[in-house]
N, C-alpha and C positions, 0 to 999 in steps of 0.2 A: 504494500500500500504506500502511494507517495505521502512523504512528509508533508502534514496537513491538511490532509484527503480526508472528505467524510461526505461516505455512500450512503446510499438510504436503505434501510433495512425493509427483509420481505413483509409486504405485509401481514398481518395478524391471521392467519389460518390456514396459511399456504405453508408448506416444508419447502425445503432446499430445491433449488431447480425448479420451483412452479410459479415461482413469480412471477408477476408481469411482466410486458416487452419491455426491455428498455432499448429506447432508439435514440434517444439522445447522450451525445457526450460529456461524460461526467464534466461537471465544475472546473475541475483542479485542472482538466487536461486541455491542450491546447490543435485547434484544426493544422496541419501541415502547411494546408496555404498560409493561413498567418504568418509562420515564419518563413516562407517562400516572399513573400509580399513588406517584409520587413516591421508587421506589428510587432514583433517580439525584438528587441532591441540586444544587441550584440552582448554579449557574456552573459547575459541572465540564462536561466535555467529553464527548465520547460519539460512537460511532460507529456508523451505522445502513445497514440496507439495509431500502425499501420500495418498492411500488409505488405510481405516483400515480392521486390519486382527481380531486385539481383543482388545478388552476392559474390566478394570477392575471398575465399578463404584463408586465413589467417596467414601468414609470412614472418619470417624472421627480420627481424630490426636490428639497428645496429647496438641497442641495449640488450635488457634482457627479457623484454617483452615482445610480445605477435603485434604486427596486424591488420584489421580484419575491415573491410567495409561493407554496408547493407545499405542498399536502395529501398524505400518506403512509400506507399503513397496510398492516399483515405477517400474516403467521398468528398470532400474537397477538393482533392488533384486530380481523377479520374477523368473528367473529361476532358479536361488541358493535357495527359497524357505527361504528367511528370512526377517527379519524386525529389523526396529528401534525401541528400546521403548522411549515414549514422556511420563515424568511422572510431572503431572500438581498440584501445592499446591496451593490452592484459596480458596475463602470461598465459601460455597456451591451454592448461587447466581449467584456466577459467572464462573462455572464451565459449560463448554461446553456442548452441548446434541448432542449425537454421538448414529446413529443408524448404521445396517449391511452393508458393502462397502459404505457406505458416502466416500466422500475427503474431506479435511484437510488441508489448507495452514495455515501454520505455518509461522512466521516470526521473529525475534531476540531469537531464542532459543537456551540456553546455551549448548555447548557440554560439557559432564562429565564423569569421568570415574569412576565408584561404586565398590567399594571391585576389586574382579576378575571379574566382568561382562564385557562384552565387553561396548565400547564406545555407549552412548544414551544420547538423548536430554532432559534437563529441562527444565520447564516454570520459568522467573522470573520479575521482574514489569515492562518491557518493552517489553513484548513479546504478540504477536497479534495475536490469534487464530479465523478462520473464517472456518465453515461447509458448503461445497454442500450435499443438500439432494440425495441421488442415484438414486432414480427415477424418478427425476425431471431434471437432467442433459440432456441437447438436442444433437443429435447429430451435428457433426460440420457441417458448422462453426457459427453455431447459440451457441451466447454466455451462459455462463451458470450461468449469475449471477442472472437469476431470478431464480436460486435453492439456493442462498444462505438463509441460517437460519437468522431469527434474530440474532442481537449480543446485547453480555453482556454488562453492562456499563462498563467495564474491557475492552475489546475489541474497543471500541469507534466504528468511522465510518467507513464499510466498503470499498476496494478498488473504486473509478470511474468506470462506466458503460463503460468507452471510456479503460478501459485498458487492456489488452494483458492475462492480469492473468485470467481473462474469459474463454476465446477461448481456450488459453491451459487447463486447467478442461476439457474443452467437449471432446477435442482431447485425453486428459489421460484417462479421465475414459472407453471410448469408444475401447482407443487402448491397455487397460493394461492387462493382464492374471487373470482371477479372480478365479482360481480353486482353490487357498491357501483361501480366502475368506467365508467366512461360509455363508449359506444363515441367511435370517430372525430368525427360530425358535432357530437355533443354536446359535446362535450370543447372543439372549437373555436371554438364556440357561446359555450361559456361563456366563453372565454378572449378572446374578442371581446369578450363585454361587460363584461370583466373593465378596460377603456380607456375606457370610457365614464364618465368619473370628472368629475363637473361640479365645481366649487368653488362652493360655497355658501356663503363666505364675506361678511358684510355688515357694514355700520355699524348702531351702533340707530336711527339718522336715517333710514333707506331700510327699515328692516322695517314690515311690513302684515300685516291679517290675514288669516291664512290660508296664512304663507310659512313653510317647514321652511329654516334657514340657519344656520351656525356663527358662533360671536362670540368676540370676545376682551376679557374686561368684566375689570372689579375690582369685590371686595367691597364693597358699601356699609355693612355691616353682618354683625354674627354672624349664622351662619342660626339659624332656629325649626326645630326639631322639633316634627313632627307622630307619629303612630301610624306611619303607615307611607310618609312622606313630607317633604321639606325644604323650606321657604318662603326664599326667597334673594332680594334684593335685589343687583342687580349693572349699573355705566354703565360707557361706553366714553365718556363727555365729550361726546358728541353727543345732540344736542335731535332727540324726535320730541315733535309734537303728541299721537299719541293717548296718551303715556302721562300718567301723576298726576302730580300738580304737588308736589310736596315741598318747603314752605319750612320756615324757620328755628323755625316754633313750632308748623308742622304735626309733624313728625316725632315729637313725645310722643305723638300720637294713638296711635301703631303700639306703645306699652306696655300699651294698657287693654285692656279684655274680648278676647278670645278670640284672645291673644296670649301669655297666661300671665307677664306682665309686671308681675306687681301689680296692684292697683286704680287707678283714674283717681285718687283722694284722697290718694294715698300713705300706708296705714295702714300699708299691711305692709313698702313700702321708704323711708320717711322721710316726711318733711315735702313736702307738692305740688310746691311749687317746687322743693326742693333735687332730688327724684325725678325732677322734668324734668332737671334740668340733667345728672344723673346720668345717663339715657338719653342725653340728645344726646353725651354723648360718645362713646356707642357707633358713632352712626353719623358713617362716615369719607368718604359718598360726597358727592356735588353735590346743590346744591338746584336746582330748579325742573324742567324735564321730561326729565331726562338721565339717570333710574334708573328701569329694569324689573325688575318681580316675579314670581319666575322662581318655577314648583311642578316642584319633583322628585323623582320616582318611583324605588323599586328599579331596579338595582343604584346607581343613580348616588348616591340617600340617604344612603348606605351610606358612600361616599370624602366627600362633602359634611358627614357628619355627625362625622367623625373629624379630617380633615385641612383643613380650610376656617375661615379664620377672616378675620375683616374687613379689610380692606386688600390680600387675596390677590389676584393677578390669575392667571385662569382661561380654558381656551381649553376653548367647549364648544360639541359639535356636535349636527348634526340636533335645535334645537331650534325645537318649532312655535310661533309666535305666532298669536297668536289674543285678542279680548276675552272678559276676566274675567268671573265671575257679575253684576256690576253691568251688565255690557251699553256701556260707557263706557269704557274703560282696554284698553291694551292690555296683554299679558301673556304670557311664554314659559313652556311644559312642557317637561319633559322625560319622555317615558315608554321601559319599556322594548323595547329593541329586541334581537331575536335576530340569532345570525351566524348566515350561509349557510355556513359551510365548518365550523364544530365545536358546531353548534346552542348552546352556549350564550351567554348575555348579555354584550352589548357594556357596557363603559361607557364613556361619551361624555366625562367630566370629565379636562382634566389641568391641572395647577398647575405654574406659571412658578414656578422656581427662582432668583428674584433674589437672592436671598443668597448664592447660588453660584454669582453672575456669570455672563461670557461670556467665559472665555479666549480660546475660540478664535475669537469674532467671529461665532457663529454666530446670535444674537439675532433673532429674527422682526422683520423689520419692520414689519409691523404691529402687533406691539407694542410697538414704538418710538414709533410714530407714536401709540399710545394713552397711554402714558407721557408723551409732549411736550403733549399734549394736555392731559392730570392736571397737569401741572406749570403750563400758562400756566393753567390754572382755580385754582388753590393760589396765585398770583401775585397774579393779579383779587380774589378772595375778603379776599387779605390786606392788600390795598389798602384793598379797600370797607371794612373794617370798622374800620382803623385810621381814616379817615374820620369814620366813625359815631360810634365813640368820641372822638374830636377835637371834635367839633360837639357831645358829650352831656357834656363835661366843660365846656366853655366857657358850654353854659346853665346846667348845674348851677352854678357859679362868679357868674353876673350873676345869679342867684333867690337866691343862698343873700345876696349883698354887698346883693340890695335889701332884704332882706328884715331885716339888718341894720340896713341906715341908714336903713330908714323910708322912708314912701311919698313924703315931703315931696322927699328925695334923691335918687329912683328914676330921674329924668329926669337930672339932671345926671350919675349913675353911669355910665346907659348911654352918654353922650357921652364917658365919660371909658375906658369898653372901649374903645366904636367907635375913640377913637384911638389907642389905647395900641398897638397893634398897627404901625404907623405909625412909632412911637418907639421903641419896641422894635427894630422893624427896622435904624432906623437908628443906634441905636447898637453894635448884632451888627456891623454892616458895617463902624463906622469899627473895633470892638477887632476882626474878622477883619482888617481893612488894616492896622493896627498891627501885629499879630501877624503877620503877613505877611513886612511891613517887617524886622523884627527877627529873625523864622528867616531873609532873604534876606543881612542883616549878617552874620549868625555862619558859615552856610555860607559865604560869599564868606572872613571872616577866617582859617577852618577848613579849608578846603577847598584839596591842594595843585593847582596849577594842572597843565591837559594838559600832556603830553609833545608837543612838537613838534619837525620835521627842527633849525633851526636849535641846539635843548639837549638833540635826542636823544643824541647824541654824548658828550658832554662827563658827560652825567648818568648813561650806561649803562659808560664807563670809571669813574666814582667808585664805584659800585654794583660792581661786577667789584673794583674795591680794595678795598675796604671786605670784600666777601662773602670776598677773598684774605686778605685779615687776620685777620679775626674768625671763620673754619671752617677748620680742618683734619683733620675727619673722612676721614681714609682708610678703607679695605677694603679687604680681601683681594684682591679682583679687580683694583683698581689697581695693589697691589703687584705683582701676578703679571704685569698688561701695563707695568709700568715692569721689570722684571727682565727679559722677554722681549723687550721694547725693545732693552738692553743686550747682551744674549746676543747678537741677531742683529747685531750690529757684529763684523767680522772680529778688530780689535784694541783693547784696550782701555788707558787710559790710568790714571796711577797716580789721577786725581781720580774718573775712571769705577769703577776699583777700590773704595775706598772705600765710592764710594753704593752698589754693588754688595750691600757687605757688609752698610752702614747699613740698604738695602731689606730684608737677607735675615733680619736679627737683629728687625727691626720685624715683619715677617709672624710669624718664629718668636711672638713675645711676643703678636698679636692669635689665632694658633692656641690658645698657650696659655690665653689670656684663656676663649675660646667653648668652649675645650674644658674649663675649671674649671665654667664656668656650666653646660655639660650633665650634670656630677658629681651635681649636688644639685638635678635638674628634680621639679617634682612631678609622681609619676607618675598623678594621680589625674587630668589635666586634658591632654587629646592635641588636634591641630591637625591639619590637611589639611595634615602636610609630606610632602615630594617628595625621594627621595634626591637630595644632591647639591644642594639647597635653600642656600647663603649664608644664614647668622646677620645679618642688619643691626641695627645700635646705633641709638638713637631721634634719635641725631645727623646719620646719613645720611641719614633720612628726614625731615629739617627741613633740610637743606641746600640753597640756592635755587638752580632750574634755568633756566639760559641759552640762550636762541636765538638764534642767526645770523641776521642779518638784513640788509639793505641797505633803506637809505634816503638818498636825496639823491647816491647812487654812493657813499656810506662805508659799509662793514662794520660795522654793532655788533652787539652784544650787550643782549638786551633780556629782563628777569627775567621767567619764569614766575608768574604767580597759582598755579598749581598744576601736579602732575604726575600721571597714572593710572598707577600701579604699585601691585604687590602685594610686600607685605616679610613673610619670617618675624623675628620678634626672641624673645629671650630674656627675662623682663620679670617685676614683681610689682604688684600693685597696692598702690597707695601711699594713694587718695582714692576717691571718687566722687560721683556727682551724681544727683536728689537727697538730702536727708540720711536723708529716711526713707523705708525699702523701700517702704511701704506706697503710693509715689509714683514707684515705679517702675513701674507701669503704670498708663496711660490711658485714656479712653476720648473716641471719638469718634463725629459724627454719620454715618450712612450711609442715603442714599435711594436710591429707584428711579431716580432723576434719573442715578444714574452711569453707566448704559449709554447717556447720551446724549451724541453730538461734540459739542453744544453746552451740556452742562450747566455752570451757573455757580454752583456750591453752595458757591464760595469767596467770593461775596459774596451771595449771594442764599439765605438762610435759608426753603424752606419752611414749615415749622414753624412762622413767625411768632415773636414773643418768645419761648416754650414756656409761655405759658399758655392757646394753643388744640390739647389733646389730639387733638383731632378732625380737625385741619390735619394735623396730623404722622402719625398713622393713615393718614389720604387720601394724603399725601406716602411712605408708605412708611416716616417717620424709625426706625431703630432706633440704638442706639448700640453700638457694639464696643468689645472690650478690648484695645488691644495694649501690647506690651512700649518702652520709650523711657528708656533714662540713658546715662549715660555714666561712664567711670571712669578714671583719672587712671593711668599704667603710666610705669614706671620701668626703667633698665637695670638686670639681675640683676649684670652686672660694668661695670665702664667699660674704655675702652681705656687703655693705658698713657699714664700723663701726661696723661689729661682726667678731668673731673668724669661723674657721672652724668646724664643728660638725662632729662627725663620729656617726656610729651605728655596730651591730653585723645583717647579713643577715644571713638565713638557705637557704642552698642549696640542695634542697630533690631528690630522684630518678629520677624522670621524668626533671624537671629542670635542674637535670646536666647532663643528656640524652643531651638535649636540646642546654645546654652553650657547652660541649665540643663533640658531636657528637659519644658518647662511649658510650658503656653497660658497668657495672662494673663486675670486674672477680674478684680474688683470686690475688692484685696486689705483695705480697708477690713472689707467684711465675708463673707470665706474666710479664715478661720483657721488652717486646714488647709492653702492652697497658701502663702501667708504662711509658716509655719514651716517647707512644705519648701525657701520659696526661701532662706531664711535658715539654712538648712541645709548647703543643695550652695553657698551663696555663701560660706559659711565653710571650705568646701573650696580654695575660690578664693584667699579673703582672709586667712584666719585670722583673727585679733582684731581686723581691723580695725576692724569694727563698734564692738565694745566700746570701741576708742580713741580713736574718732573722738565718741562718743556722752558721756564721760566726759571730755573736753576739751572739748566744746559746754557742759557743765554746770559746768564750773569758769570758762569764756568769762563765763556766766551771772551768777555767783557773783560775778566781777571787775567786772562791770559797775554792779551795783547793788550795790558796794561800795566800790570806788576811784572817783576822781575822773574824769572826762574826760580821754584821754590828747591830745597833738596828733599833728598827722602822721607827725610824723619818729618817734615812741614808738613809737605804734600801730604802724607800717610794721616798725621793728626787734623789736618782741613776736609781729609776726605771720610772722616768716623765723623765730624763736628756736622759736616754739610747732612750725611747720612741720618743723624742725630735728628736734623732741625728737618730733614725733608718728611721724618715720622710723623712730628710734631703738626707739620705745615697742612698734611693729606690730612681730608675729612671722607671718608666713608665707615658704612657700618659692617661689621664682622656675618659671613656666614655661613653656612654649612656645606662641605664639598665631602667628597670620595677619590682621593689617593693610592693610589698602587705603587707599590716599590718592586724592581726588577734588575734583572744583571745585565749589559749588553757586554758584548766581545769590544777589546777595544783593537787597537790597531798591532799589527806582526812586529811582537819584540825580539830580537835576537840576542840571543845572552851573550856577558862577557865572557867564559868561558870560551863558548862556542864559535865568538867573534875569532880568539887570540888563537883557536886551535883550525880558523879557517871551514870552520863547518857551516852548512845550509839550512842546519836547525832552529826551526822557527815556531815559539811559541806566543799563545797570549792572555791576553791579563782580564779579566771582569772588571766590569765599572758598574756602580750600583746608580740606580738613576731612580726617581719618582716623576709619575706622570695625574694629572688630572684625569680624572671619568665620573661618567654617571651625574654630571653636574649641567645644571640649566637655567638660565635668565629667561625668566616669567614675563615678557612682553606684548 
């Protein structure tokens, strides 16, 4: 029964199956025309009953589900002679068994709209599909639920014997038009060949003419519009002999006559040359015979002319190759082709979504394999041509010096390249060994030596004193297991007495403390807290964590680089980093490259320096904006008898998503998201800004006007201004959620290791706190 369904019960003195006719359809469920016709509005849900016209039987996917499509159609579509498609993703088990005119109650299936296909239902985990056998249907008003098929464990338990959805089956099947309908042998017929699904999949290396095959290519360029047709250029990184040959000064060809690209002279887009160089940036694919020139035809023109632009990578099917009008080149169409099952036009085009990743890992691999491909050609390319340039600045360099010093000189000049090169070398080598020498000295002077068994000991008790002297950050929690320590002692002594009291008057005073600072929280700015959540001061979250350890059979104690926990605290911000908003978001580079395990885009730049536009198109490069500062937080109270602590927070993309309710853009020039961040952050900070911006400007003022301070000045103006900038900031304190974590830092190479010439490279943790789960109420 669909969710929220409610049938009318038999009347009063009828039993099961004598009810009256029921000819109309139920409430809940909806006519097929409707959603043909567009009443039913795209994603919502919808509940149907139809009889099937075709079926195509399940198939493997490239997960781990079947599948399966069914053709549909009611007294509603019968005379127009059309149907709904129902296409079902399940795993094989639990995929429906559909024989010739069966019925079909469907129930929560998604309406969807596919490329250009008309509007059709999908199955998704809430949708409940139930079979009447066809020949087992009775006529009315004898119910028809003892044709119903077993159901899947997918399907759960079928409608109640007492419900309305019965009686209408007997009445639909009985009263619907079945001549669209195929009998038995047809039915199966089709659903036979409904398996025969060949993959036509190829590389452009292996196409010929006369082969209809799918590809998965990148744009090599914008397409041309024609009248009723798209001229498209698209490689997959692999060489076929029969196509053109596209080199580096061929490609201006493809602007002149009957390309609509200007004239060959450049009257109407600039100057010839500049007009060239202008074009080749357009194009982003390979040179030499690794791009086909693909003509496509309605409907495909159509998604090609709108959403295709250079760089796209494209998966497109049944296209035929075949040679061009020259008779020489080979060449792929795309024309259009009708569906068997709702007569209109397929289209064959769809666009890989790189920009919107692969969470879930589901990435075609063959499009991976065509990407790794693009990338070592983007590698090669950036090689050769750095090359080129290397070789044409060095002749330029001995034409321009001879030409200088005269023909008399010309012969000695070039003797004096040829070597210089040579001497050059060798003095790079002796200042790298130098330079060598002397980072090996400082690291070695700077660097404290490994911990070993023999000073493990002795250095992890002084580290354990030290940490006992110089912290006594309590909490709450401790207090409460040293008091419950005490309690659980039968008798207690007058010294136990005492602490007893000392613990209880200490808890009372840090109660007091978190409970003054909740008085005066701003309520503009809320956190992911948890009833029953501990307040932590920024002192306990700097306090160093010890692990138990044994080495050499002694017990130590050996400090944490860092600890993973989450703290709420009470807190205002005091600083932040950096100084101006406009440099709180970033931006950085993003390729195709990143769906790959082995992409190296941490050191290997496709793009080249960025003055080959063309490179970075063919690479995919775009650049994103995320959010990146940090800001300086402070305790709203201290505990009785210590000082306030501060710390430094990261404020990462999604976080600051989150604090200020913004995507980051280009704030340089967004005006607009600029003042609203400088708005809700003044929610945050209060005047900070202003304080911080007006103490840079008097810094300013000091400097190009007193003298040069020395260290020991500088150091006590710089705690004094610090002092005064607390004093000066007005906001109010209040609740966030901190997490502390270890990050890798950068490849240390030991002294040791250095002196003894070895390639052993290890590294060190750094413990870092970041902001989460915190948000400005605007």
């Amino acid at each position: 029964m669909p969710p929220g369904g409610s049938f009318r019960k038999p009347a009063p003195g009828l039993g099961v199956g004598q009810a009256p006719i029921v000819s109309q359809l139920p409430p809940t469920f909806t006519p097929l025309r409707d959603i043909m016709d567009g009443k039913v509005s795209q994603g919502s849900m919808a509940n149907v009953v139809g009889l099937v016209k075709d079926c195509r039987l399940p198939i493997p996917t490239r997960g781990t589900d079947y599948k399966s499509a069914i053709t549909l159609f009611d007294i509603s579509t019968q005379d127009d002679h059309d149907g709904v498609e129902f296409t079902v993703f399940r795993p094989e088990s639990d995929m429906p068994q559909i024989s010739a005119r069966d019925v079909v109650v469907i129930t929560q299936a998604k309406v969807q709209k596919f490329r250009l296909d008309p509007l059709s239902l999908i199955a998704n985990y809430t949708t409940k599909i139930f079979v009447y056998t066809a020949s087992k249907i009775p006529r009315p008003p004898i119910s028809a639920r003892l044709a119903l098929k077993p159901s899947t464990m997918k399907d759960g338990v079928p409608p109640a014997a007492d419900q309305p959805i019965h009686h209408y089956v007997s009445f639909f099947y009985h009263a619907v038009d079945k001549d669209d309908a195929p009998d038995e042998a047809e039915f199966q017929a089709r659903a036979a060949m409904s398996l025969n699904v060949k993959d036509k999949f190829s590389l452009l290396k292996d196409v010929y003419n006369e082969k209809f095959c799918d590809l998965i290519v990148q744009v090599a360029r914008d397409p041309f519009e024609l009248i009723d047709k798209v001229t498209l250029y698209a490689s997959d990184y692999t060489e076929n002999d029969g196509f053109f040959n596209y080199t580096w000064d061929g490609v201006d060809s493809l602007r002149g006559a009957n390309y609509g690209y200007g004239d060959p002279y450049g009257y109407t887009s600039g100057a010839g040359e500049d007009a060239g160089s202008s074009f080749k940036k357009t194009w982003v694919g390979p040179y030499g015979k690794k791009t086909i020139q693909l003509t496509c035809y309605e409907p495909h023109a159509s998604i090609i002319r709108t959403d295709v632009k250079a760089g796209m990578w494209l998966s497109l099917r049944n296209v035929q190759i075949k040679h061009g009008h020259d008779g020489q080149n080979l060449e792929g169409f795309m024309r259009e082709e009708r569906s068997s099952h709702h007569g209109a036009s397929k289209v064959n085009v769809d666009i890989f979504d790189i920009d919107g990743g692969f969470p879930d890992g589901s990435v075609d691999t063959r499009l991976k394999e065509a990407i790794r491909r693009c990338r070592d050609y983007q590698k090669k390319k950036k090689s050769q041509i750095k090359e080129i340039k290397s070789g044409g600045d060095e002749r330029t360099k001995l034409i321009k010096s001879a030409e200088d010093a005269g023909a008399k000189r010309k012969a000695a000049l070039l003797k004096m390249v040829q070597e210089e090169p040579s001497v050059a070398t060798s003095k790079t080598a002796a200042k790298n060994t130098a330079s060598a020498k002397r980072k090996a000295v400082v690291m070695e002077e700077t660097r404290d030596p490994p911990v070993t068994a023999a000073t493990n000991t002795t250095t992890t008790k002084a580290a354990t004193t030290k940490a006992t002297t110089t912290t006594n950050n309590t909490t709450i929690e401790d207090l409460d297991a040293a008091i419950q320590q005490l309690e659980s002692k039968p008798e207690l002594g007058c010294k136990e007495h005492r602490r007893m009291n000392r613990l209880m008057d200490e808890k009372k005073d840090l109660e007091k403390v978190q409970k003054d600072a909740l008085l005066s929280l701003n309520e503009l700015v809320t956190c992911e807290q948890r009833r029953g959540t501990p307040i932590k001061f920024i002192g306990n979250m700097l306090e160093t964590v010890y692990y138990n350890t044994t080495i050499e059979g002694h017990s130590v104690e050996l400090p944490c680089p860092f600890t993973c926990a989450n703290y709420m605290a009470s807190v205002r911000v005091v600083d932040f980093n950096p100084r101006s908003l406009e440099d709180f978001a970033i931006s950085r580079k993003v390729t195709d490259f990143a769906c790959l395990s082995d992409n190296e885009s941490d050191t290997e730049d496709p793009s080249g320096d960025g003055s080959d536009d063309d490179d970075a198109a063919g690479a995919g490069v775009r650049r994103v904006w995320e959010w990146r500062f940090e800001l300086q937080l402070e305790d709203a109270t201290a505990p009785p008898g210590k000082k306030k602590k501060r710390l430094w927070v990261v404020v990462d993309n999604p976080e600051a998503q989150c604090l200020t309710d913004l995507d980051a853009v280009d704030l340089r020039r967004n005006a607009q998201v600029l003042a609203q961040l400088r708005e809700r952050l003044f929610t945050l900070w209060g005047n900070l800004e202003e304080v911080k911006t007006a103490e840079e400007a008097a810094a300013k003022r000091r400097r190009l006007r007193d003298k040069p301070l020395d260290s020991d000045d500088e150091a006590e103006k710089t705690q004094a201004a610090a002092a005064a900038d607390s004093d000066a900031v007005s906001n109010k304190p209040f609740l966030c959620c901190i997490k502390q974590f270890g990050v890798r830092a950068k490849n240390i190479r030991s002294s040791s290791a250095a002196a003894a010439g070895e390639e052993k490279e290890w590294k060190e943790w750094e413990r870092v706190f970041a902001l989460f789960g915190t948000r400005i109420c605007v």
